[in-house]
C-alpha positions in Angstrom: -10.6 -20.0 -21.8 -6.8 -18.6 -20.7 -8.6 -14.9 -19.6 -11.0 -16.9 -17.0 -7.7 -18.5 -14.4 -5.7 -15.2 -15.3 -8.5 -13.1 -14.1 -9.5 -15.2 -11.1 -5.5 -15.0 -10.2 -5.8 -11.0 -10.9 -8.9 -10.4 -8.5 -7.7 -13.1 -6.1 -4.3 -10.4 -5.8 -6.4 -7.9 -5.6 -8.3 -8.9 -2.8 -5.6 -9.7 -0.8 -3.6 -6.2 -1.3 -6.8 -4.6 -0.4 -7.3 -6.6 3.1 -3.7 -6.6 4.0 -4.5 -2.0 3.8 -7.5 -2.6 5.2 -5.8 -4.7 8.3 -2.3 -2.1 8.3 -4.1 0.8 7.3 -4.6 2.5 10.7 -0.6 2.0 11.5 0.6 4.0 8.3 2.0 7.2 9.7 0.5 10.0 8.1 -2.2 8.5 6.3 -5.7 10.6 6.9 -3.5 13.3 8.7 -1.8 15.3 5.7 -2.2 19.2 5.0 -5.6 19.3 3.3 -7.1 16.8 5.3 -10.3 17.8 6.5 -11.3 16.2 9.8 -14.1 17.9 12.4 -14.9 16.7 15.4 -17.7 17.5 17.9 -19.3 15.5 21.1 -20.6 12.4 19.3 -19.9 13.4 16.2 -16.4 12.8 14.0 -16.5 13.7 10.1 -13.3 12.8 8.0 -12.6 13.9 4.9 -8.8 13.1 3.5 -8.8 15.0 0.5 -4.7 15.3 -0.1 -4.5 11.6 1.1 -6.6 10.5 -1.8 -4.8 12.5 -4.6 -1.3 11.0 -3.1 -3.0 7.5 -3.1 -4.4 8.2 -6.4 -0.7 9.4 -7.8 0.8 6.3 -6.6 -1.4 3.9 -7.6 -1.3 5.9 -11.5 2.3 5.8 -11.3 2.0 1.9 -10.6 -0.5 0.5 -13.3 1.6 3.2 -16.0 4.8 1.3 -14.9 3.1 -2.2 -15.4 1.9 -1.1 -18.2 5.2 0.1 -19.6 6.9 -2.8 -19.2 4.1 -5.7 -20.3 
């Protein structure tokens, strides 16, 4: 019965970091406008496709859970 709080308290986290980039995401310079970013626009039409800004995020957020898991 100790996994059930610790994974309420885990998602709980999780949820939060995940609206707090939602609600700051637009104001992160750079983000969505790296080289390798694919982004076409025409009249009525905008297609988006940030290709190097997922492999950073990705990186990052590998580097992150192989630290936490390091250290636990």
């Amino acid at each position: 019965m100790e996994t059930i709080p610790k994974f309420v308290t885990i998602a709980g986290l999780s949820l939060l970091l995940i609206g707090l980039l939602l609600h700051l995401g637009p104001s992160i310079p750079l983000l969505g406008k790296l080289p390798g970013d694919i982004i076409i626009e025409r009249p009525g039409f905008r297609l988006v496709l940030p290709i190097t800004t997922c492999l950073v995020l990705s990186g990052v957020v590998s580097a992150i859970l192989w630290l936490v898991d390091r250290f636990r």
